[in-house]
C-alpha positions as CSV (number, residue, x, y, z in Angstrom):
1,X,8.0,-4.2,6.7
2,X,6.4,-4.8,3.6
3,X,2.9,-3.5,1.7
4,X,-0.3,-4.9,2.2
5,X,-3.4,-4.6,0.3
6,X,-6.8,-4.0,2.3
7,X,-10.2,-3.7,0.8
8,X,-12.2,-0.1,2.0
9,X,-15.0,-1.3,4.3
10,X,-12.2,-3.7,6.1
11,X,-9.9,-0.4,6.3
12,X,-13.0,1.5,7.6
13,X,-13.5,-1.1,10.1
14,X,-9.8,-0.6,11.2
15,X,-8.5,2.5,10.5
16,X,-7.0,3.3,13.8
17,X,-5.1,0.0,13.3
18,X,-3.7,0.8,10.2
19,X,-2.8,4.8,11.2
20,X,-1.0,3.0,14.2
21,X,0.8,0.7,11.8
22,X,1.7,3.9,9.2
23,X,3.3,5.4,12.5
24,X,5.3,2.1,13.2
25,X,6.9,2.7,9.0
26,X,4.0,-0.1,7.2
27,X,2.7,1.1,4.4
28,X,-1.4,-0.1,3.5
29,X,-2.7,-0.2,-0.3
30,X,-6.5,0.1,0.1
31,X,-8.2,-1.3,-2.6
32,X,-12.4,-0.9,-4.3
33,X,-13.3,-3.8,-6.2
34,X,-9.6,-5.3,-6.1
35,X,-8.3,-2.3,-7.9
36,X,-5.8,0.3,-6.0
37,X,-7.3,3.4,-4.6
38,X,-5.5,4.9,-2.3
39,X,-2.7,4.4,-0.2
40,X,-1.8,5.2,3.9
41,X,1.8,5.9,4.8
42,X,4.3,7.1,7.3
43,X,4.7,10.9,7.5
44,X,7.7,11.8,6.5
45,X,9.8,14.4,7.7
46,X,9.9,18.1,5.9
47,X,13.3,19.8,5.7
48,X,13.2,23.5,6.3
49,X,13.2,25.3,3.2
50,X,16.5,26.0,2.2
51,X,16.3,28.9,-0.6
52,X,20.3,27.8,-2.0
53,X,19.1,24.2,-2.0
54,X,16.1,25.5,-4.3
55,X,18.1,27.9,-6.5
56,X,20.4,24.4,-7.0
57,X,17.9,22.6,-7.6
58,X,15.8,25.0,-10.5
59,X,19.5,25.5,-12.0
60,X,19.9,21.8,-12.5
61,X,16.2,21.2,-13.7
62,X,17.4,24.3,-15.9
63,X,20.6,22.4,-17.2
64,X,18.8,19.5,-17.9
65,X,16.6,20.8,-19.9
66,X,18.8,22.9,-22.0
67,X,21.0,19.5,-22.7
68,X,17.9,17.7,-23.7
69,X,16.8,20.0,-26.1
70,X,20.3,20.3,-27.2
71,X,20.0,16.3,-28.1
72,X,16.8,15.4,-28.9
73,X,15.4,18.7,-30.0
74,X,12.1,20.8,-28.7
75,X,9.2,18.6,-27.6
76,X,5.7,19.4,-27.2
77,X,3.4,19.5,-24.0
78,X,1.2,16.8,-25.6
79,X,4.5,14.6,-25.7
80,X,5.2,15.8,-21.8
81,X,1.8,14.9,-20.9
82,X,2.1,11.2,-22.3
83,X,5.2,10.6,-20.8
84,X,4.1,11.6,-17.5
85,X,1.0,9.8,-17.5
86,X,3.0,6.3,-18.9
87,X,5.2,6.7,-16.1
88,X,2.0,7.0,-13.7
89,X,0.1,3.6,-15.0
90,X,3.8,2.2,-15.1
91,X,4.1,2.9,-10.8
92,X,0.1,2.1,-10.5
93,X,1.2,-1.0,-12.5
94,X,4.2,-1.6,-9.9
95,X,2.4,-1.2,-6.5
96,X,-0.7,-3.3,-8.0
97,X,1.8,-6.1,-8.6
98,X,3.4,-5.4,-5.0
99,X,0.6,-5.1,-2.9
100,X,-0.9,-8.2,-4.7
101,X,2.3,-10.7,-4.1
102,X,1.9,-13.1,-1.8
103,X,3.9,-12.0,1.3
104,X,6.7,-14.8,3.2
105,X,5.1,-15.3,6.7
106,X,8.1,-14.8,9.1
């Protein structure tokens, strides 16, 4: 099951199809003037919240930190913001391109 792309009135035309299709694992890109907007997928499921798992979890994030300061030195929230927000157009960038490629017909 791959992505496809599906321009907003179409998806308001048919959005009990593409719910139904979500539920059966497809995931729909829906698009405003040919540019990416939003997105419908499957629920997924949500562990219980397991407080050790957290603790873990904060205590790597933790680690991580300390050995990337240790290596590259402090860096500043302006340089965190940038990075995050590159890494967002990046993954914009990467389901533009695969909601956009022409899908094989089985």
């Amino acid at each position: 099951m791959g992505t496809q792309s599906i321009g907003l009135f179409e998806a308001k035309t048919h959005l009990s199809e593409l719910v139904a299709r979500a539920e059966q694992g497809e995931e729909v890109i829906i698009t405003r003037h040919n540019k990416p907007v939003a997105r419908i997928v499957p629920m997924a499921e949500v562990s219980p919240f397991n407080r050790e798992q957290r603790r873990a979890a904060v205590a790597g994030i933790r680690a991580l930190r300390d050995e990337l300061l240790q290596r590259h030195g402090p860096i500043s929230t302006d340089e965190v913001v940038g990075l995050v927000r590159e890494s967002r157009e990046e993954r914009a960038e990467q389901i533009w391109r695969n909601a956009t490629r022409p899908q094989a017909r089985k």
